[in-house]
C-alpha positions in Angstrom: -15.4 -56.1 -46.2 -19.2 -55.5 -44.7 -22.2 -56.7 -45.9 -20.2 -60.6 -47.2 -22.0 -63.5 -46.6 -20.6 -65.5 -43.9 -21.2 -68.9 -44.5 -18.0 -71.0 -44.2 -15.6 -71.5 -41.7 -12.7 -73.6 -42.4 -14.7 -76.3 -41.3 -18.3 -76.9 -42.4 -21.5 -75.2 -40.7 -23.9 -74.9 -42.7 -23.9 -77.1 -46.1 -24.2 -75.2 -48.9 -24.2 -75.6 -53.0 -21.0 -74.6 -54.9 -20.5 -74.4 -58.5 -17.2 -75.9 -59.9 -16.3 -75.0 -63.0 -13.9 -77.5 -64.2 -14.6 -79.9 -61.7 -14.1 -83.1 -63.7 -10.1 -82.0 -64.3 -7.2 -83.1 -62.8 -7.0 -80.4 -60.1 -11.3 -80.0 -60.0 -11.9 -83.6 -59.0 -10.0 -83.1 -56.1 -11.9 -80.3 -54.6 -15.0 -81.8 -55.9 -14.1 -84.6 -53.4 -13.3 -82.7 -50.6 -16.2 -80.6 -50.8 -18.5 -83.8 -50.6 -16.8 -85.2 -48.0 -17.4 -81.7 -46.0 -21.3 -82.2 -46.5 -22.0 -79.6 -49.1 -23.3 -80.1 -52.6 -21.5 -79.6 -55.7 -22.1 -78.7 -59.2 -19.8 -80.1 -61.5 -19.4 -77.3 -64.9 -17.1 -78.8 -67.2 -16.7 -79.3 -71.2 -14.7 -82.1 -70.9 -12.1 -81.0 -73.3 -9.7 -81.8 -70.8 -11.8 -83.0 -68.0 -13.5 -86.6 -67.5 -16.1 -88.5 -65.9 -13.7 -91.0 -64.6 -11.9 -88.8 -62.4 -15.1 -88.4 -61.0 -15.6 -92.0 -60.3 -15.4 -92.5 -56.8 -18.4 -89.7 -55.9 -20.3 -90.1 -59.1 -23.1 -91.9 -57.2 -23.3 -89.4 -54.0 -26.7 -87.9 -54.0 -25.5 -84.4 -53.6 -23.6 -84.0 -56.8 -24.9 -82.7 -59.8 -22.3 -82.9 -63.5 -23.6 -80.6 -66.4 -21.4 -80.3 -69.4 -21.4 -76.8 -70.5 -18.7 -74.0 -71.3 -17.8 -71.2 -69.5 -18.1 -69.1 -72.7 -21.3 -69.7 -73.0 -23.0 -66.8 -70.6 -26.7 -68.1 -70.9 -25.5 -71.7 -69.4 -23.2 -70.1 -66.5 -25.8 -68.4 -65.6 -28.7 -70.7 -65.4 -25.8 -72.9 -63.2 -24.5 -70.0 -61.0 -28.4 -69.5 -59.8 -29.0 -72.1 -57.5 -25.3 -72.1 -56.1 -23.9 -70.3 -53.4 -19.9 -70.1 -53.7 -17.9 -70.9 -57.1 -14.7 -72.4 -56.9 -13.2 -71.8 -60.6 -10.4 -73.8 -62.6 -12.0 -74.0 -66.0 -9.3 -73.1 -68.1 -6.8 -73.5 -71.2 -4.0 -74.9 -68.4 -0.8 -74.6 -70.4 1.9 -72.5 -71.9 2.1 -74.3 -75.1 -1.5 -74.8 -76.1 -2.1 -71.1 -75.3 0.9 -70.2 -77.6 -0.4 -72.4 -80.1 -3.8 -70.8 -80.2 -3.7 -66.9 -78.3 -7.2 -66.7 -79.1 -9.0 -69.9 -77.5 -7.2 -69.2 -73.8 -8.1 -65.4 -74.0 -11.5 -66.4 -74.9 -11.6 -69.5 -71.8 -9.7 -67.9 -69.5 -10.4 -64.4 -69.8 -14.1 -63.5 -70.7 -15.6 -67.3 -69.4 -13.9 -66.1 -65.9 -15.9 -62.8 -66.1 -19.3 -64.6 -66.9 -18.7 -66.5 -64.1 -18.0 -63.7 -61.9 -20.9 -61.6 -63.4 -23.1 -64.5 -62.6 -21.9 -65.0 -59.1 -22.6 -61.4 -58.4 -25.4 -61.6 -59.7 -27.0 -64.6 -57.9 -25.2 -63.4 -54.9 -23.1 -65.6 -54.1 -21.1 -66.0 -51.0 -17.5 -66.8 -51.7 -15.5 -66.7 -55.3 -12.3 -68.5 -55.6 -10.3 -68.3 -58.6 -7.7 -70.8 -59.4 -4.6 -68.6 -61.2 -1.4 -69.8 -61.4 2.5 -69.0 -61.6 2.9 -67.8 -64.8 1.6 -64.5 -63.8 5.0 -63.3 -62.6 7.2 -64.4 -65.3 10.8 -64.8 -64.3 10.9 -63.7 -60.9 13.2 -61.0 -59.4 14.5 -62.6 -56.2 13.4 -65.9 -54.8 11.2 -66.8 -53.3 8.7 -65.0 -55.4 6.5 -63.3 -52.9 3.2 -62.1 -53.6 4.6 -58.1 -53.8 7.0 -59.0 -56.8 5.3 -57.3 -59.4 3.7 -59.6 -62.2 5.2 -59.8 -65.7 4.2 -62.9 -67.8 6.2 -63.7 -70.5 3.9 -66.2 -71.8 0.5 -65.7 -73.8 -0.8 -68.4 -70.9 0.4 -66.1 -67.6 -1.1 -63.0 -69.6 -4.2 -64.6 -69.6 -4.5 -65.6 -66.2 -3.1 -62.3 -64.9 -5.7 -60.5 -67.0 -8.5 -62.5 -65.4 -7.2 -62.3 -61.8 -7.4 -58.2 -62.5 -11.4 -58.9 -63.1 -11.6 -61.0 -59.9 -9.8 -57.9 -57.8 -12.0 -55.3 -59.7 -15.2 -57.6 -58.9 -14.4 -57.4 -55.3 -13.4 -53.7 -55.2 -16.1 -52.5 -57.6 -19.5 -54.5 -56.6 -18.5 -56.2 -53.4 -18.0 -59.8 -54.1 -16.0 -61.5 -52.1 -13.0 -63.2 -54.1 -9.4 -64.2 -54.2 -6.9 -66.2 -56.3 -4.6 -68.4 -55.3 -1.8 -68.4 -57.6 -1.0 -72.3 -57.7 2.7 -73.4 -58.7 3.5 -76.5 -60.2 0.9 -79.2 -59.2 1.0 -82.8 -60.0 -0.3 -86.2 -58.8 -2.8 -88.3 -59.5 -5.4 -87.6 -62.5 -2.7 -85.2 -64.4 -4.2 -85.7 -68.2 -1.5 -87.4 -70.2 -0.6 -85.7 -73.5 1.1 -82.9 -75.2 0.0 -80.4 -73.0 1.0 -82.6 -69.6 3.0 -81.4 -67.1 6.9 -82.2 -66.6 6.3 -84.9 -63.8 3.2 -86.5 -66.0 5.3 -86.4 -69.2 8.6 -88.1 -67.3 5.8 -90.9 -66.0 4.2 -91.1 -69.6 7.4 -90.8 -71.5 9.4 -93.4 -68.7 6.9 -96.0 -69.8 6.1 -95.8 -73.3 9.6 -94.8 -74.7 12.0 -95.7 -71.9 13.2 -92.3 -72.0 12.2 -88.9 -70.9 13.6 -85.7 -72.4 14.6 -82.3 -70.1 14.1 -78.9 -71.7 16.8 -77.1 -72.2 19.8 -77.5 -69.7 17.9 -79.2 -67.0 19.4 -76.1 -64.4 15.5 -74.6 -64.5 13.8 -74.8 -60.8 10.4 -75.8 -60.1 7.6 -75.8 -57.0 6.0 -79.0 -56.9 2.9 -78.9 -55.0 0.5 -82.0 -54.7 -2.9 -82.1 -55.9 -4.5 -83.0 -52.4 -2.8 -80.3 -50.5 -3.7 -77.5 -53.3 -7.6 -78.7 -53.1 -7.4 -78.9 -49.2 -6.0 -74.4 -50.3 -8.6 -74.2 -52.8 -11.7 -75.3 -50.1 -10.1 -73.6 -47.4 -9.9 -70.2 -49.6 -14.0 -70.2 -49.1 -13.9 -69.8 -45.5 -12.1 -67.2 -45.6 -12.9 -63.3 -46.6 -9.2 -63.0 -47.7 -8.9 -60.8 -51.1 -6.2 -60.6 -53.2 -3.4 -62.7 -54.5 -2.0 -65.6 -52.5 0.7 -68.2 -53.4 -0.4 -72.1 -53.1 3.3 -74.3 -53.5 5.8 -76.1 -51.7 8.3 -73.5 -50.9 10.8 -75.9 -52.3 12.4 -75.3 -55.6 13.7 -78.5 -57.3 15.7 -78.4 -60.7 14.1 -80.6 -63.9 17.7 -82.2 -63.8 17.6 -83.3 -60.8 14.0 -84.4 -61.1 14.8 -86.5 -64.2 17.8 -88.1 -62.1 15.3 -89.2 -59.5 13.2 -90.8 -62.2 16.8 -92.6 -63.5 17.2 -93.9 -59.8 13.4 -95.3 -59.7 13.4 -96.8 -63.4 17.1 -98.3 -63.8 17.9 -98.1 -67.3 15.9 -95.2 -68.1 17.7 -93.1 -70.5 17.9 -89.0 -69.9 18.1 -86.6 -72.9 18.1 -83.3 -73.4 15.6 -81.0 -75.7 15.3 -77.6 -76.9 14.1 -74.7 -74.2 10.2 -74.3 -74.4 9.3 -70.5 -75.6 7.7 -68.7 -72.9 9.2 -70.6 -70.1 10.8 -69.0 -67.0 14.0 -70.1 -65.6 13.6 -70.7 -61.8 10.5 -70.9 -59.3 10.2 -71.5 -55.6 7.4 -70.1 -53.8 6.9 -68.0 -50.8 4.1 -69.4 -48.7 4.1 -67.1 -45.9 0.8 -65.8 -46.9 -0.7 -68.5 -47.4 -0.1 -69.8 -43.7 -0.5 -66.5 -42.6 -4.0 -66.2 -44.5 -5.5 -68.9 -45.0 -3.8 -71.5 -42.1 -2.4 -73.6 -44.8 0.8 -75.6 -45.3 1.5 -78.2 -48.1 2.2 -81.8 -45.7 2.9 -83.9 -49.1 6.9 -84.0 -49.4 7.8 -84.7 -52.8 9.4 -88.0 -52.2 5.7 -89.5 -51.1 3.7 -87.2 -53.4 5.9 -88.9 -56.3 5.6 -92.7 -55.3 1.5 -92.0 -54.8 1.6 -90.5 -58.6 3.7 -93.7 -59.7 1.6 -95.9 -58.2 -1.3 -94.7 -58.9 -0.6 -94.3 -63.2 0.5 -98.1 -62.3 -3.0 -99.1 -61.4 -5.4 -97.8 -63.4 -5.9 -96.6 -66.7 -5.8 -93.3 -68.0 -8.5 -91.0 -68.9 
């Protein structure tokens, strides 16, 4: 594209302010970090629904971070933020199947029209570089693995519909009035920070469950594949998305698929004792997931370098150590 802004490389040149919407969550923190530790300033846009302070904790005093709480739905506040920023990086969101199945409304209205006030204000306030966090779900169950980029998206959840809906404002926003944006459709990320709860994902719910209950429960017949990617390598995709004038969709995992049986039997071999059982399938859920990440090396000049072996025992030990938000 002509007439785009260049002002990142993948490494720094020129410090620059970037709104992060979402950037006291699990996966926001992360790139909050790495942007301060490139130099730049960061605004921190979060309602802390899911998001806390604490996750924040080890940057919460560096001079060139500012933290407003505010919603993304709220068009008056995103805009007033957007102004003084240069770049947004965006993973504000309702983040998961179930909660979005439980309430349709809330993640069309989070993750649907708060994604177009934040590109309408980005436009607006001409700003450099937008990257939009999507994820996985947009393709439903795949056609042949790994799912490339070309497979043709169909969600089967109320959650991928969502996120599929807002990557098609992020494409038309570059095609229609020349901003310069991409998504990165992020697999199944975990690590450190992942929010305990209902809504957790499978690796945080096998830590929380392992400790509290001395059990954890697989979905369904356990034969279901995932991509586990690890937080620190998806930020490192996320801040190396700005430097780069990319467009379109691009696929952030592992490239490895491992099945939630197998998982649990690793968390067995860790915890002896720990008792496996199974549970009902989760509606909306695909079957199997590995991802292609030829683009994204191709692209971008990124490769995931946590295997999950080490990415696990740094999760363990880190939900072993502190307390959590």
């Amino acid at each position: 594209m002509s007439g785009v802004p260049r002002l990142w490389t993948i490494r720094r040149v020129l410090s620059v302010k970037v709104l992060v919407p979402g950037g006291a969550g699990f996966i926001g923190s992360w790139v909050v970090e790495r942007l301060l530790g490139d130099g730049h300033e960061v605004v921190v846009f979060d309602n802390f629904s899911t998001g806390d302070r604490r996750n924040l904790a080890g940057v919460l005093d560096d001079p060139h971070l500012s933290i407003v709480e505010g919603d993304i739905r709220d068009r008056d506040t995103v805009d007033r933020e957007a102004a003084g920023c240069q770049a947004t990086v965006h993973l504000a969101a309702v983040t998961s199947v179930e909660e979005a199945t439980e309430n349709p409304e809330l993640a069309c209205s989070v993750n649907v029209m708060g994604t177009l006030h934040l590109l309408d204000a980005a436009r607006w306030n001409g700003h450099s570089r937008f990257v939009y966090a999507s994820s996985v779900a947009v393709y439903g169950e795949p056609d042949r693995l790994p799912v490339s980029e070309s497979q043709p998206p169909r969600p089967l959840s109320v959650y991928g519909a969502s996120k599929l809906a807002a990557e098609g404002l992020v494409h038309a926003y570059r095609h229609t009035y020349g901003l310069s944006t991409v998504a990165l459709r992020l697999f199944n990320v975990y690590g450190p920070r992942q929010k305990k709860g209902t809504y957790a994902g499978v690796i945080q719910r096998f830590i929380q469950d392992s400790a509290s209950k001395g059990r954890i429960t697989v979905d369904g017949d356990g034969g279901q594949t995932r991509d586990f990617v690890y937080v620190k390598d998806v930020a490192d995709a996320l801040v190396l998305a700005l430097g780069k004038d990319v467009g379109g969709a691009i696929n952030i995992g592992s490239g490895r698929a491992t099945s939630i049986g197998r998982l649990a039997g690793t968390f067995a071999r860790i915890k002896p004792g720990l008792k496996v059982t199974k549970g009902e399938p989760r509606a909306g859920d695909i079957r199997f997931s590995r991802a292609s990440i030829a683009m994204a090396r191709a692209r971008l000049g990124w490769r995931p370098t946590t295997p999950l072996g080490r990415g696990l025992a740094e999760t363990l030990r880190y939900f072993s150590s502190v307390e959590q938000p």
